[in-house]
N, C-alpha and C positions, 0 to 999 in steps of 0.2 A: 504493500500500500504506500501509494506519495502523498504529501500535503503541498499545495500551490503554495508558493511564496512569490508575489507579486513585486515586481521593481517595477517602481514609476518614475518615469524618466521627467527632469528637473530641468528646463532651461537655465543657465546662471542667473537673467533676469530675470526670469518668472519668479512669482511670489503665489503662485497660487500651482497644483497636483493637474500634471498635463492628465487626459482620461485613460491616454493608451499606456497598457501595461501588457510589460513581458514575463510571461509564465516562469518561474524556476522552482523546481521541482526539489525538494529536501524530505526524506523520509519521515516519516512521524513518528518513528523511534529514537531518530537525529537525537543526542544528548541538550538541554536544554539549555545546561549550563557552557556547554560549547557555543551553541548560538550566540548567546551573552554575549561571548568574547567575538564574535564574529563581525568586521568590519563589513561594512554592502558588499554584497556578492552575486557574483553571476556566475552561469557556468557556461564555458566553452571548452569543445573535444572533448565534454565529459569530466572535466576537471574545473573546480573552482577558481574563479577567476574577480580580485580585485576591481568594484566600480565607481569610478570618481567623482567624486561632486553630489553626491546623493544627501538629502537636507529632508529634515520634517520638518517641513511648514503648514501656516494654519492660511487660514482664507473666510472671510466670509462670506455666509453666503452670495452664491453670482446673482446679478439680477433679472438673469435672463434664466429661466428654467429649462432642464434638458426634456427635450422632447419627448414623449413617450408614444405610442400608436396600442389603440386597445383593441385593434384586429387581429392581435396574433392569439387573443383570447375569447375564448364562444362566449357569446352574453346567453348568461344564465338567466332564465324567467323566475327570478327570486329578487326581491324587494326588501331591502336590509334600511332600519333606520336606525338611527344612531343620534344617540343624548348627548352634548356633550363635544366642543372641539377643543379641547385640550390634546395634550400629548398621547393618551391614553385612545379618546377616539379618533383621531386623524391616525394613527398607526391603525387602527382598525380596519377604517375605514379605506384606507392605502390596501392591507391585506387582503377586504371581498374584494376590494376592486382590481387586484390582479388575481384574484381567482375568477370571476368574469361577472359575479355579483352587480347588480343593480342596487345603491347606495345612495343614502341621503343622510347628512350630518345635519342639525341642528343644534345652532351655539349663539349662546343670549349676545354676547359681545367678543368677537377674533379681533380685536385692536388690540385684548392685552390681558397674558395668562391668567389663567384660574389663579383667584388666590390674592396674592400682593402684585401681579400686574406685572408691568415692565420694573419693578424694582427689586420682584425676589431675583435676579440675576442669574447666573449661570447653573446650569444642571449637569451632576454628575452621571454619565452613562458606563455603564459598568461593563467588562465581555459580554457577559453573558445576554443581554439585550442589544448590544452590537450584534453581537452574532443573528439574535431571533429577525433585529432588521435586516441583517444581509440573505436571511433566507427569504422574509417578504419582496425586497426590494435591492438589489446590488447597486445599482446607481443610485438610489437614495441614500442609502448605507452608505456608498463612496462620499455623497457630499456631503453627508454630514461627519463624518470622520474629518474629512479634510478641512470643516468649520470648526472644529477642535482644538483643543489644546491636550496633549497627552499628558496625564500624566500616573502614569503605571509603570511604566518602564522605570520610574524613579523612585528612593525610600520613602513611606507612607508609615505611616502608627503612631501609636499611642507614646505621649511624655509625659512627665512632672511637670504642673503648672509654675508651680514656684521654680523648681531650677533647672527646668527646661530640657534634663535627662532625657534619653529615652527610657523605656519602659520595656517596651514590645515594639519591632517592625514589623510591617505585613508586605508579603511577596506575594502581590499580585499581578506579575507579568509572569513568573512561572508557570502558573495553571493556564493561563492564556495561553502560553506560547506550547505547550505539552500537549494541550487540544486541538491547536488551530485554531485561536479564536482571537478577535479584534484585541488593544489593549486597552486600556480604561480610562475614557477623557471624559473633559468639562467642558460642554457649551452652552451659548446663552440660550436662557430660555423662548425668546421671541426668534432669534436665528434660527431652532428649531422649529420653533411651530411654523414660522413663514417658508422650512423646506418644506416639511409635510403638507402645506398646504399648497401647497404649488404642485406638486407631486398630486394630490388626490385630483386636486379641480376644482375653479369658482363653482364651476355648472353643479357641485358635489354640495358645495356646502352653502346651506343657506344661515347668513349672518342675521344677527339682532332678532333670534327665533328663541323664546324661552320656554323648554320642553315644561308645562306640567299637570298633567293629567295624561293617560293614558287607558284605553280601555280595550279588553280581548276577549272576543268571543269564540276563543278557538280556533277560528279558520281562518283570522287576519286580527293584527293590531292595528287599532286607529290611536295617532297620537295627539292630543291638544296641547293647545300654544298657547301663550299669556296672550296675546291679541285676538283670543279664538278660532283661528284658523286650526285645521282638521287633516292630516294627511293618515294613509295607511297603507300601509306594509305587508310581510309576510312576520316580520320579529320583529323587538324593539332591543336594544341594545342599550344601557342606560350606563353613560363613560360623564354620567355629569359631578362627580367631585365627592366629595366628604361627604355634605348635604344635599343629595344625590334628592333630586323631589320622585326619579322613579324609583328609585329605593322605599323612599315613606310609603307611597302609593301600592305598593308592592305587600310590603310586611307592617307598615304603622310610623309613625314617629317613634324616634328613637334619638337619643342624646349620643352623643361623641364622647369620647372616653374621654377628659384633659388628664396627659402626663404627670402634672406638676411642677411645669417648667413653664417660664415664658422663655423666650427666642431672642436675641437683637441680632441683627444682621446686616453685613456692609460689604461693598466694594471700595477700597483702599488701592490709590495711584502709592503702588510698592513696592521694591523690591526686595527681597530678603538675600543677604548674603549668602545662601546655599542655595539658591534658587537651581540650580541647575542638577541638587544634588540630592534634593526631596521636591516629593508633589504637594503632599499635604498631612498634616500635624496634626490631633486631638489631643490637648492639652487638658490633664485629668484635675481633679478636685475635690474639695467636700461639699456638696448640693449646688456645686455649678462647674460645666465646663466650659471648652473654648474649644474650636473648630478652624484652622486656616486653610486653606488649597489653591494651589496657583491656577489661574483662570488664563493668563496669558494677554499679551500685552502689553506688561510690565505693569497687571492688577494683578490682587490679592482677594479673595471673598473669604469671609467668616463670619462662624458665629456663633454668640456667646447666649449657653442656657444658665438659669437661675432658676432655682428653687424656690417656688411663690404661689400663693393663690391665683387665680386666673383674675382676668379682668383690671388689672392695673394700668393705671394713667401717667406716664410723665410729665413733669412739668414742662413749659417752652422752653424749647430747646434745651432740655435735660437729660437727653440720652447719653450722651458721651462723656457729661460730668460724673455721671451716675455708673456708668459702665468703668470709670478708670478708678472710681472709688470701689465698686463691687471686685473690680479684679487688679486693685494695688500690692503691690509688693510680688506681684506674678514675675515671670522672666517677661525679660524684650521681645521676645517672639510676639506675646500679647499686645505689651504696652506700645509696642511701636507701631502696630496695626491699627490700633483704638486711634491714636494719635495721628495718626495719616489717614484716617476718615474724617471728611465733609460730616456735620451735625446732621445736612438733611438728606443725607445718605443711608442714613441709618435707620433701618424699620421694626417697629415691635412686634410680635404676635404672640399669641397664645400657642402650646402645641398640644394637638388633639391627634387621636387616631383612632379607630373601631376596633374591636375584640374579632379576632377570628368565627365565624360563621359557617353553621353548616347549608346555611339557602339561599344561594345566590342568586336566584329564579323562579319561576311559576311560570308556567304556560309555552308562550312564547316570546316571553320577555328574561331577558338576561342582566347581569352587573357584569364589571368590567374595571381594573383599576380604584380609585380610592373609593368608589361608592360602593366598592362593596370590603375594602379591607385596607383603609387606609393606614399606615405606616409611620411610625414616628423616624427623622432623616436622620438616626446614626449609622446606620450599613448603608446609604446613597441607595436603598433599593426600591425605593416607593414607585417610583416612574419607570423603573427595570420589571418591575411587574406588572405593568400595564401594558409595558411591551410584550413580555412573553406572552401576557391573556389573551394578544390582540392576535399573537401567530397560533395558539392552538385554538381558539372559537374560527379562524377564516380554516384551519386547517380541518375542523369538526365538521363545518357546513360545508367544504367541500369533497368530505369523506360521504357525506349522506347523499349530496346531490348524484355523485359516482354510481352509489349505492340505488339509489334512485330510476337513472338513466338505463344499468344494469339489467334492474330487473320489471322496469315497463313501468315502478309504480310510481304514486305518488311522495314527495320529499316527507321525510318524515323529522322536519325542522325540529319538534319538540324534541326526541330525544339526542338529537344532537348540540340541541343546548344541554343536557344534562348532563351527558360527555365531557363537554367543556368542560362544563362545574368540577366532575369526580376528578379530571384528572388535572383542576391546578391546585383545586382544595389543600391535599396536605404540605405541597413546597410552596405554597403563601403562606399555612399558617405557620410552619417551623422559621420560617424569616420575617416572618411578623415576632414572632416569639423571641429572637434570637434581636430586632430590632428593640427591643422593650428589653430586653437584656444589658445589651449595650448599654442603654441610658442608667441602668441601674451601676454594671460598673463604672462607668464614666463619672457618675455623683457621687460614689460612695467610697472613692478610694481616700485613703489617707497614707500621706507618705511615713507618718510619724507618732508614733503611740502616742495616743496627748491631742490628738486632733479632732475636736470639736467634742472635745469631754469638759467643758466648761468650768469648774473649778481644776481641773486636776490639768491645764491646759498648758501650763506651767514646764509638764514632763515633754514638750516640743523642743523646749534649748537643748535636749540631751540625747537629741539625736538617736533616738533608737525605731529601727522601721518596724514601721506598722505591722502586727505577725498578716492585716488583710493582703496589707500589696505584697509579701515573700508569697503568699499561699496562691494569692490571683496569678504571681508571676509563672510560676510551675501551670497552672492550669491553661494561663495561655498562649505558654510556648509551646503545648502539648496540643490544645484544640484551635487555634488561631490555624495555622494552616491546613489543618483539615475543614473546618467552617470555609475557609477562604475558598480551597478547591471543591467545597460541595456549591458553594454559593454560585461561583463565579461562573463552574463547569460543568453544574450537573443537568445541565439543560439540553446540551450542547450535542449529544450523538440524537436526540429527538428531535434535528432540527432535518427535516426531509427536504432533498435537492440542495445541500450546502454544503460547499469544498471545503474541508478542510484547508484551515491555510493561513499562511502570517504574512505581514507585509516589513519590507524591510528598513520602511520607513520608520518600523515602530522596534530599530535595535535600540537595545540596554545600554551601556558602560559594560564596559566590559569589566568594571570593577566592582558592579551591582554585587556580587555574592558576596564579594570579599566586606563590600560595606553592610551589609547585612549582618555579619557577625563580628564585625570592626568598628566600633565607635569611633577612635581613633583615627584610624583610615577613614573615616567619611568625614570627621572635621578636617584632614589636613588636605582631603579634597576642596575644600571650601574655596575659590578660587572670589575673593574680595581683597578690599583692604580695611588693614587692622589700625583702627585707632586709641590712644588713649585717653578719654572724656574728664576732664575735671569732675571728681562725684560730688554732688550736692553740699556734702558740709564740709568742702576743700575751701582754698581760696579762691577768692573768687577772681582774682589776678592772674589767675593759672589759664594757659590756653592749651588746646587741644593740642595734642603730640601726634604726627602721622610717623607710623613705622614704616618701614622701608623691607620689602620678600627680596632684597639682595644680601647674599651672605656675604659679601663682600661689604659691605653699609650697615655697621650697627647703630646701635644710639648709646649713648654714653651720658648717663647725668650724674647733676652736682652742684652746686652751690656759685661755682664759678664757670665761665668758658672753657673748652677742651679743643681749640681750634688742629692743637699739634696731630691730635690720637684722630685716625680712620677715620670716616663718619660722622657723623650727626651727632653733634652736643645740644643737649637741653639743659638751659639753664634754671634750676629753681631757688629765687633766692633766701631759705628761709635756714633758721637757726637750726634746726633738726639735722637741715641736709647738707653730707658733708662735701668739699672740695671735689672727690671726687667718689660719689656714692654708690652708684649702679650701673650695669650695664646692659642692656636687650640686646637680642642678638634673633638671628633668624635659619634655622639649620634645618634639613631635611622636613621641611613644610610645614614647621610649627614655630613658635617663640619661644626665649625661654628667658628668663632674666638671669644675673650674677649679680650679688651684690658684695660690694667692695671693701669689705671690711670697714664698712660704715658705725660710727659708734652705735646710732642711736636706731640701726639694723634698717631691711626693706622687708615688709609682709604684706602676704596674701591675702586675701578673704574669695574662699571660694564660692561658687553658684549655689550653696549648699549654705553660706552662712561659718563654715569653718574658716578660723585664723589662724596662721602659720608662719614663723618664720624663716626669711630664704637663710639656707647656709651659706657661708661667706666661701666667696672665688665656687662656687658651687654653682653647673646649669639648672634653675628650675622651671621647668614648662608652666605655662599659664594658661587660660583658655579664654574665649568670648565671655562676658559677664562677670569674671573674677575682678578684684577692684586690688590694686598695688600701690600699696602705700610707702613713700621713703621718707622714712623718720616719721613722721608726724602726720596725724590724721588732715593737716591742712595741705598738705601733699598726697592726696587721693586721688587713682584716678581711677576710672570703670574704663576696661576693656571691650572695645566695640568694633565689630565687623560689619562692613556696609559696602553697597555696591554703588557707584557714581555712574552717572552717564554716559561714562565714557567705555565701562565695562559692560554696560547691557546694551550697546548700538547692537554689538553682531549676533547678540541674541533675539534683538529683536527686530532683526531681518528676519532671522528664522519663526518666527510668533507673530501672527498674524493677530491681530486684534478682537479678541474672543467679544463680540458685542454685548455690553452690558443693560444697555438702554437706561 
């Protein structure tokens, strides 16, 4: 057996995925970790062969739609209606409509997502619903990958909010790349829906139509509209959201579950100093987390949950004071996010989701997406399940229709809706489950026995970990990548008519493995520069120290000038510091200081809160967020890595501007 490996050929000027692609064929036993390290490749005479210039770039959507022609499919005398044009039913309705189904969407308002509109921002699309689009649709699939920003190929997981540790990484290009299946990006959410909507057809969907009432008398659904208009069908399809009105209509009113969190959420003009070397972060806590992921661009989206009663009000423009009070004293990863978001950037919600369900349906009406099992967003999978619903209900009804044509009789719609139901029932509700999971470890970790024990709070200075995060950490080095590979890939051999296959636009580093189980090696991958910040209760006369990644170029301070010695003198003039006190240096892709036999010594404060001091003529390594003190705490400075404009131009050749709206 082969897997396609596609190369898509790159003009140097082009900024946007030429469509033609040359087949290269890689076994699907290929080692995985091989690939990893494997530069773009093609094969000629049978032999591997190096190909140059090969770039993943992003694009937004063209505005010109790729043609499609629906002759090369029988139009079926079945009549599909659909509630609902969000992501959930526009991929549906994409799906009858290349199985040869006669379709109509109705959607109260297509100007702007379910939900928070053009400002909830970009959505995560995981393999695993890459994949179910690429079996719906390959050129749809194609442009919407190419509207992406990838980021699977790069470190993901779980950190310490306070000191920005990791925790746990998750490797989710592995199971991608071991199945053949897309790798796991972030696009915006109106980019999306204006592909799929161009893709199904104005003629497809009728706008500013709000589904609600429906009635069935078994041998057709008619559906009512808020203006009372009447259309009817052969099914109803109800993809209208949370508060799905054919849902109520269906089984009753019924409340939304609220989490116990509210949400804030932004898009941040940012760049993180490791941008090239994580995708995105969950930064952990006690009854709040924090969420970051690179959107592309050189934007950042996140967002910050808090343990609260629902229903809460901000005061004007109160969110970001409020946010940087809620999560003070967090690491930089947080605070410099909050801080590089616009006030009116920022949006609240409540977060709700519904309890797994065994009825998705009655008659000839069906659920689809959040109306029938919405999701709370820590696994990214709420909208990944709407996609899968959307390929096995087109894939159900064109099982019956088959079945149908076969034997002379009539379709037998209803129990091919039930179909549907049995077979997404139990892999919704175990990732619903496993999403409600998440939330609970994410809020309830503590790094530090003493945490949020209220008198006894005290036992935090003493640094002893929590026995929860030792016991969580075994459990989810143990089931994190088995969860991962069910989640990402257990879809994926039921996906009928789809190549196995990877694109080699979407290679790793070839250092991905090694960073995975190298902390180390992924910081000194960090490819920024390293500054030294005056910390807050320094002087305030002190300016910023830029270090110098030439080992040739140390820095050399002290009390006076060192024009004679190598490099870069900083001078600080203060009684503590002596003539000549310290010295940084820069060796095999890290910093480290020496301090000089200073009386009044140079110390540390780690991300951790520990203080230390350096041994003298002694290399000691430092890291981002440590603070170094010489002599005296009015000579502090905070250790900061940052990327300048000058080092994200060529990345953001390559990163097409993920539309945030």
């Amino acid at each position: 057996m082969y897997s396609t490996v596609f190369y898509t050929s790159v003009h140097p000027s082009a900024s946007v995925f030429s469509r033609k692609q040359l087949p290269l064929l890689i076994s699907k036993d290929f080692p995985a970790e091989l690939y990893h390290s494997l530069p773009c490749k093609s094969l000629e005479n049978g032999h591997i062969k190096k190909v140059k210039g090969v770039k993943a770039t992003l694009a937004e959507a063209p505005a010109t739609p790729t043609e499609k022609s629906n002759s090369e499919v029988p139009q079926k005398k079945l009549k599909v209606l659909v509630a609902g044009g969000g992501i959930g039913g526009l991929v549906f309705a994409l799906a009858a409509k290349k199985k040869g189904f006669d379709v109509l969407v109705f959607e109260r308002d297509l100007s702007a997502i379910r939900g928070e509109g053009q400002y909830r921002g970009p959505i995560q699309i995981q393999s695993n619903a890459l994949a179910a689009l690429e079996a719906i649709d390959m050129d749809v699939a194609e442009e919407i990958m190419n509207a992406g920003c990838i980021t699977g190929q790069r470190i993901n997981g779980l950190v310490d909010g306070i000191s920005g540790n990791w925790y746990c990484k998750f490797d989710t290009f592995t199971p991608a790349v071991e199945r053949g299946l897309p790798v796991t990006r972030v696009i915006s959410r109106m980019t999306l829906q204006q592909i799929l909507a161009r893709a199904v057809g104005e003629d497809v969907i009728m706008n500013e139509s709000n589904v609600v009432n429906f009635e069935d008398d078994g041998e057709k659904v008619t559906v009512v509209l808020e203006n009372g208009q009447r259309f009817t069908g052969d099914l109803l399809v109800g993809a209208d959201g949370i508060r799905s009105k054919v849902r109520t209509n269906l089984f009753g009113h019924s409340e939304a579950t609220y989490s116990g969190y509210t949400c804030y959420t932004g898009i941040a003009d940012f760049v993180p100093a490791d941008i090239d070397t994580v995708g995105y972060r969950v930064f952990l806590g006690h009854k709040q987390y924090f969420v970051s992921s690179d959107v592309g661009g050189g934007k950042m989206q996140w967002y910050a949950f808090h343990n609260e009663p629902a229903g809460g009000v901000d005061a004007p423009n109160g969110k970001k004071e409020r946010l940087l009070k809620i999560f003070g004293g967090w690491c930089d990863n947080v605070i410099d996010l909050l801080v590089a978001t616009d006030e009116d950037a920022i949006l609240r919600r409540d977060i709700y989701d519904r309890p797994p369900t065994f009825n998705w349906g009655r008659g000839r009406v069906t659920l689809l997406g959040d109306s029938v099992h919405a999701m709370q967003p820590n696994l990214g999978q709420g909208g990944c399940m709407a996609i899968e619903d959307s390929y096995q209900l087109a894939m159900e009804l064109e099982k019956a229709w088959s079945r149908s044509a076969e034997s002379g009789s009539p379709m037998d719609v209803i129990s091919s809706l039930r179909s549907y139901e049995s077979a997404r029932k139990l892999r919704v509700g175990v990732i619903h489950g496993l999403a409600r999971m998440a939330a609970i470890m994410a809020s309830t970790y503590k790094a530090y026995l003493g945490v949020g024990l209220g008198p006894l709070s005290f036992l935090t200075k003493y640094r002893i970990p929590h026995p929860g995060r030792v016991g969580g950490r075994v459990f989810v080095d143990l089931g994190m990548p088995l969860m991962l590979s069910w989640v990402l890939g257990g879809n994926g051999d039921k996906l009928e008519g789809r190549i196995k296959h990877c694109r080699l636009s979407e290679k790793a580093n070839d250092q991905l493995r090694r960073w995975f189980e190298d902390d180390d090696a992924l910081e000194r991958a960090t490819d920024a520069e390293w500054l030294l910040l005056p910390a807050a209760n320094g002087n305030s006369a002190l300016e910023t120290i830029v270090l110098s990644r030439d080992e040739d170029v140390p820095c050399t301070i002290g009390s006076v000038s060192h024009t004679n010695i190598p490099g870069k003198s900083v001078v600080l003039p203060l009684p503590q510091v002596a003539e000549m006190h310290a010295q940084i240096s820069f060796k095999n892709s890290a910093f480290f200081v020496i301090d000089l036999q200073s009386e009044h010594g140079t110390w540390v404060i780690d991300n951790e809160g520990r203080r230390y001091r350096v041994s003298p003529n002694f290399l000691t390594r430092f890291h981002p967020s440590d603070v170094i003190v010489f002599g005296s705490d009015k000579a502090a400075f905070r250790v900061k890595t940052m990327k300048f404009p000058s080092k994200t131009a060529e990345a953001k050749e390559e990163r097409e501007v993920v539309g945030t709206a």
